[in-house]
N, C-alpha and C positions, 0 to 999 in steps of 0.2 A: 900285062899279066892278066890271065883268068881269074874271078872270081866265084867261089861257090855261091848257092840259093840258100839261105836260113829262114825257116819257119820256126812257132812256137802255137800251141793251140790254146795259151794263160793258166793262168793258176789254178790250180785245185786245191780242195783243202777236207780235211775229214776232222771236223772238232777243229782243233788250235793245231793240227800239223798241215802243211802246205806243201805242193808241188809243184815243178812246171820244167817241161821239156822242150829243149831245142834243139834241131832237125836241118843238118846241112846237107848239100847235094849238089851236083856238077856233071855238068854233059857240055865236051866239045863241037868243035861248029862240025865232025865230020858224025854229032849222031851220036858221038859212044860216051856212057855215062859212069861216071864215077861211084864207090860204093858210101849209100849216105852214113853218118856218121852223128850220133846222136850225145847232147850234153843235159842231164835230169840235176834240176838245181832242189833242194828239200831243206824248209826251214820253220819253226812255230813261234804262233802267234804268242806274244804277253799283256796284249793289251787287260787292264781292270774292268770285268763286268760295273756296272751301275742296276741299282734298282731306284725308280721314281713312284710319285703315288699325286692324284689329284686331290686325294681328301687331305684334308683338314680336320685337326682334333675341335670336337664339337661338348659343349657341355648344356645335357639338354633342361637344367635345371630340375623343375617337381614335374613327375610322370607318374600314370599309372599301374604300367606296365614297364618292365625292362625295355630297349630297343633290340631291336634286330637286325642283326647285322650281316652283307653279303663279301666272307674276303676274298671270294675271287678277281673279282672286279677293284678291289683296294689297291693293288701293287701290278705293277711289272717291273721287269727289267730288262736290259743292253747288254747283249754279247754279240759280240761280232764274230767270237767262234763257234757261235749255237744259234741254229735257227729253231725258233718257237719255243726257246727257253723257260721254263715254267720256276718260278720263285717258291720259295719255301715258308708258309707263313704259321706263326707259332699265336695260340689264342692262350693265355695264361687266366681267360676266365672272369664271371664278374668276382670282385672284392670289394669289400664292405668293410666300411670302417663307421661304427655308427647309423647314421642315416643317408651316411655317402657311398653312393658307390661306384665303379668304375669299370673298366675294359680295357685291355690295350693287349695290337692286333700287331706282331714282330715280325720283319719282313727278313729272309736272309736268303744269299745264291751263293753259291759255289760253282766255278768254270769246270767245264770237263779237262783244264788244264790247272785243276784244283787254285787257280784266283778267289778269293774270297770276296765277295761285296760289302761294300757298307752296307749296314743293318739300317732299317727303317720303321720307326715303331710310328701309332696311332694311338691315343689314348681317347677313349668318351669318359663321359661322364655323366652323374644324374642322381635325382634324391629319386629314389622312391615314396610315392604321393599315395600310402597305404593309407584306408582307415581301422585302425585296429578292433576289432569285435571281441563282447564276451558274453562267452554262455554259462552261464548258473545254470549248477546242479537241480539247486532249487531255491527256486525266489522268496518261497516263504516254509520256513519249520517251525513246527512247537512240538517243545517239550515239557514235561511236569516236573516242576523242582529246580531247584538249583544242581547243575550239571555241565558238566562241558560242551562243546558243540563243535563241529568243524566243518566251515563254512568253505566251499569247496566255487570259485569260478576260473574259466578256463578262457585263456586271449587268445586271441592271432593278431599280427603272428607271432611267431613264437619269441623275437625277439622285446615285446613291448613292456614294460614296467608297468607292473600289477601296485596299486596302493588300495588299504581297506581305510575308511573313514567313520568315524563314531556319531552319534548322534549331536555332537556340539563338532563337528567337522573337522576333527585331531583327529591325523592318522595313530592309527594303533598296531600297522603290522602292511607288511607287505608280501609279494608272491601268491600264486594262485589261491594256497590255502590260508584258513584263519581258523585258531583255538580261542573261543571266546566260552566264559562260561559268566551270561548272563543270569538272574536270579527273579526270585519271585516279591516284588515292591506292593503292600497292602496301600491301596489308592483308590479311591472311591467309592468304597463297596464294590469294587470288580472283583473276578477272580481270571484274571489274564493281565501281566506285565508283557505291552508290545518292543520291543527292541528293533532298531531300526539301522542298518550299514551299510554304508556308499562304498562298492568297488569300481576302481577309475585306472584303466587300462590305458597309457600314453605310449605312441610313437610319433617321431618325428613330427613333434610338434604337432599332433593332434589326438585328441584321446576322446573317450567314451566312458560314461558309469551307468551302470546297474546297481536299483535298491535290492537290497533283500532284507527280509524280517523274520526275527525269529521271535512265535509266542511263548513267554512261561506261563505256563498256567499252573492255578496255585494248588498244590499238593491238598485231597479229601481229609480233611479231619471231621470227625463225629461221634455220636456214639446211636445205639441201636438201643431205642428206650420201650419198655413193656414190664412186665411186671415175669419178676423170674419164677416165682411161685404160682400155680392155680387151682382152683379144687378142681376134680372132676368133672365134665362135663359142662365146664366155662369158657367163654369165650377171652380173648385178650388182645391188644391192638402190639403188635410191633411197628415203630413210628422212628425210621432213617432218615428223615426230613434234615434233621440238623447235618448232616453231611451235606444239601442243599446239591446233590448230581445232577445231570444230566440225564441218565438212565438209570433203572434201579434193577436188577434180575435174583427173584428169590427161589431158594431149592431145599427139601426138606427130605431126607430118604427115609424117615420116619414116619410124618404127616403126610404127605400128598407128593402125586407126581408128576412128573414135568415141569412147569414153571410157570410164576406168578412174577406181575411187574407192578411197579409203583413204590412211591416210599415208604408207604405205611403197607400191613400185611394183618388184615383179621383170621384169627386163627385158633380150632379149637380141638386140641389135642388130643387126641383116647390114650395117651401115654407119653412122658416124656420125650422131649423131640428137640432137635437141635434143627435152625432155619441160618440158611448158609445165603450171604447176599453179595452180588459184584454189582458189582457199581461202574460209572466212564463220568468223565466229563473234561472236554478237551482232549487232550495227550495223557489227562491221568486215567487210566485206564487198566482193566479188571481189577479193580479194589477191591477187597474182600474184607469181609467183619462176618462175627453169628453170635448168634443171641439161642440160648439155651433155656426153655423152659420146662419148670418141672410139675408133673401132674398129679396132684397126691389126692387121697380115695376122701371120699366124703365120711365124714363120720356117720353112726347107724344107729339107732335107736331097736333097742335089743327087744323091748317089752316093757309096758307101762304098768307099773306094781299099784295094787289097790291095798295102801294101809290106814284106812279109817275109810267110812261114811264117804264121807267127798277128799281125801286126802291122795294124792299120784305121786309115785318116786317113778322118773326118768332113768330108768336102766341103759346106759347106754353097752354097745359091741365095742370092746377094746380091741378085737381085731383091725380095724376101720376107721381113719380119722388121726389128727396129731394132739395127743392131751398137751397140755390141760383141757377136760372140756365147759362150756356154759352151758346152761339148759335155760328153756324161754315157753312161756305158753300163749300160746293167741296174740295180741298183738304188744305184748309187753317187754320188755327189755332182755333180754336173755344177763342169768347169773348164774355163780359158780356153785348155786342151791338145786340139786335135782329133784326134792321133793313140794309140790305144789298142794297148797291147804287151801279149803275151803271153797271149792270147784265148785261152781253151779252147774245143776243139771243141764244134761246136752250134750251138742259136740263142741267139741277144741281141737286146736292144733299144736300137739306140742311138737317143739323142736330141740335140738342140739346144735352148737356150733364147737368146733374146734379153734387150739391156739393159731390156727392160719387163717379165722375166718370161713372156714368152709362152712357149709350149713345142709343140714335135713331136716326133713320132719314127719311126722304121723299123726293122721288123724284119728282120734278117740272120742270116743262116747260117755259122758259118765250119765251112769242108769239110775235113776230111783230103786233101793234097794228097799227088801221088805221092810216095814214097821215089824220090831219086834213090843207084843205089849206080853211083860212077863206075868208070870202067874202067881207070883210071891216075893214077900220083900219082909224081911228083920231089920227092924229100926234100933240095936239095942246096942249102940253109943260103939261098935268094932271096926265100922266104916268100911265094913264089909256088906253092900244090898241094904245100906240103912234108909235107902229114899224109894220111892218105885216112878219109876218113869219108867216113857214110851222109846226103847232103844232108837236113834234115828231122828227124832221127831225133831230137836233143838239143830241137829244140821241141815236137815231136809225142810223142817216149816216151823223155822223160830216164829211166826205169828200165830200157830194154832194153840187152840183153846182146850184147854183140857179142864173136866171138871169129876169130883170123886163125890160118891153118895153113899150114903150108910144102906144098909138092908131094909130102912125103914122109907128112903128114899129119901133123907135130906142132903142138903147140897153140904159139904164140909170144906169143899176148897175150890177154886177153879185160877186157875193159870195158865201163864202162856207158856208154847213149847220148849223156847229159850229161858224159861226158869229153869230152876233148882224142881226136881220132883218133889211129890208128897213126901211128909215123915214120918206120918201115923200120927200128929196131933191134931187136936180142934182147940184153939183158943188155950191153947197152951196147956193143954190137958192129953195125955195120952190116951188114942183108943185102943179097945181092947180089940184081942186077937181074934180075927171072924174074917168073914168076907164081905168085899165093899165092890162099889160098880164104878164103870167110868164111862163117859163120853168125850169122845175129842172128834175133834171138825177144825178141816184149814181149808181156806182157798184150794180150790185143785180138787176136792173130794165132791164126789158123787152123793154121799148121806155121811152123816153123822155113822163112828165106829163107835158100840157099845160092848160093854166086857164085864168081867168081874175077875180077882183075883182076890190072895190071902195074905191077911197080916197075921206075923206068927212073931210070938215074944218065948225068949227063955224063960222057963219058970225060976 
């Protein structure tokens, strides 16, 4: 019997379906060939993809940095009905738990004949080997007084636990801020309480602090000492010392302008004036205080009254000046007597003071005023002209000599000018009514004054 020819060209395949044909055929020995006749056999693959991997989960302990990682090179995978199959890989990311953290790299295929793969994960792992940093606001404040404060430092990263520490090293608060409200401690004669607190910034197991300090400094008390009253035309110290500042800035919109510095302030007013003072020292700062002085008129001396010989009343100007006033001459005591007896010839200086103190004065002259020598005297017991004396003579020149003569030119009396005048007797005997002479001489005279006048009697 004949046999046909069977060929096949192998399998084909697209993805997971396959093919393969075969191809029979026949020619007898005279030549003539039979029609070929073809059998197409079609079936798909199930074989399970695999995915493999060289790596190995790694744990790289303390790092500086995260690692880096390449996943294309991590995974392949086996299909046998996919040439150059490409794996599917899932990164879920670092996570952190604490100071630990991790990666892990999932591997997964699917066949074009939807077979699924086992899945293939990769985990790292690793501390982060951070050193945490902190920046202050500010390293050192002061403030004046007893006050709040809030104390402001800032870490990285953002994960590391903030602690504030006190000067005996007990925490008192934690997280980047802190409300402390230190105060003002009298210690040594200072005027600055320092305060001093540790902020200490930990991660994983390693941390870092920063001091910072904050000054109180101690709140100005004082007072502004000077005299609040002044007479006119007086000077007076204002002395801010006892506030003991730093700076002193004085202003007056009355007295002067612009500005004077220093603690004390010499100052002399043409009118009541208010002086306005700031002050600094440390964090206390623009302090203000004023001191008010007031400028009252000096008292006046209106005109010096001549009531006797050498006698002066001090008239003062009530317009001028705060009563009660004193009156004073030359360099004597001033008293609450304005009339001054018995003034020697010359000048003087009197004055006035008022109830504040204040003081004036005027210079005066007292003059030798004429001698009066009278022309007549009645001695006849009325006590009216009963003596004759030289008007003047006992306040102006109690040592002159006076002496009285008859018409005949006997001496009948001679005395000093601070006596008692004549009475019209000799030796105890009355004279009769006529005219009689005199001579008087004191120290100070040029010649002997000669005269005559009349004794007259009632009949």
């Amino acid at each position: 019997s004949a046999r046909a020819s069977v060929t096949t060209t192998g399998a084909t395949h697209t993805g997971c379906s396959y093919t393969q044909e075969w191809i029979a055929t026949y020619s007898n020995a005279c030549g003539q060939s039979a029609g070929a006749q073809t059998v197409t056999y079609t079936w798909t693959e199930s074989q399970k993809p695999s995915i493999t991997t060289l790596a190995t989960p790694i744990n790289y302990g303390r790092v500086t940095n995260a690692p880096t990682f390449r996943t294309d090179t991590l995974f392949s995978v086996v299909d046998n009905c996919a040439i150059n199959p490409i794996v599917t890989v899932v990164d879920k990311g670092i996570i952190q738990n604490g100071c630990d953290y991790s990666r892990t790299f999932t591997a997964g295929y699917q066949s074009s004949c939807g077979v699924e793969a086992d899945s293939v994960s990769i985990t790292y792992k690793w501390i982060n080997d951070i050193q945490p940093t902190i920046t202050l606001s500010d390293a050192a404040l002061a403030i004046c007084g007893n006050q709040k404060v809030v104390l402001n430092a800032v870490a990285t990263p953002a994960e590391a636990k903030v602690e504030w520490f006190d000067q005996d090293n007990a925490v008192i608060g934690t997280g980047e801020t802190l409300t402390v409200n230190p105060s003002y401690i009298a210690v040594g004669g200072g005027h600055r309480t320092v305060y001093t607190y540790k902020v200490v910034a930990s991660f994983c197991n390693r941390e870092i602090f920063s001091i910072m300090t904050v000054n109180v400094d101690e709140p100005l008390t004082g007072e502004i000492i000077g005299d609040r009253s002044i007479c006119e035309g007086s000077t007076t110290t204002l002395d801010a010392s006892s506030y003991d500042a730093d700076s002193y800035t004085w202003t007056s919109d009355e007295d002067f302008t612009g500005i004077r510095g220093g603690a004390s302030l010499i100052v002399k007013p043409a009118h009541t004036s208010t002086y306005s003072m700031n002050m600094s020292r440390g964090a206390c700062n623009n302090i203000e205080d004023e001191f008010t002085v007031e400028v009252t008129s000096l008292p006046q001396i209106a005109y010096i009254d001549s009531i006797g010989i050498l006698d002066r009343e001090i008239i003062p100007d009530d317009y001028f000046g705060t009563p009660p006033y004193y009156y004073g001459l030359d360099n004597e005591d001033a008293n609450e007597f304005s009339v001054k007896y018995n003034l020697e010839l010359g000048s003087h200086v009197f004055y006035i003071v008022d109830a504040l103190g204040c003081r004036s004065e005027m210079e005066y002259t007292v003059k030798a005023p004429m001698l009066i020598f009278p022309s007549y005297f009645t001695p006849d017991g009325d006590n009216i002209n009963d003596t004759w004396e030289v008007i003047g003579l006992k306040e102006l020149y109690p040592d002159a000599v006076v002496k009285i003569f008859d018409r005949f030119g006997k001496k009948l009396i001679e005395y000093k000018g601070s006596d008692v005048g004549w009475d019209g007797t000799y030796l105890g005997r009355d004279m009769p009514a006529t005219d009689y002479w005199y001579l008087v001489y004191a120290k100070g005279f040029s010649r002997e004054i000669s005269g005559h006048f009349t004794l007259l009697r009632s009949k």
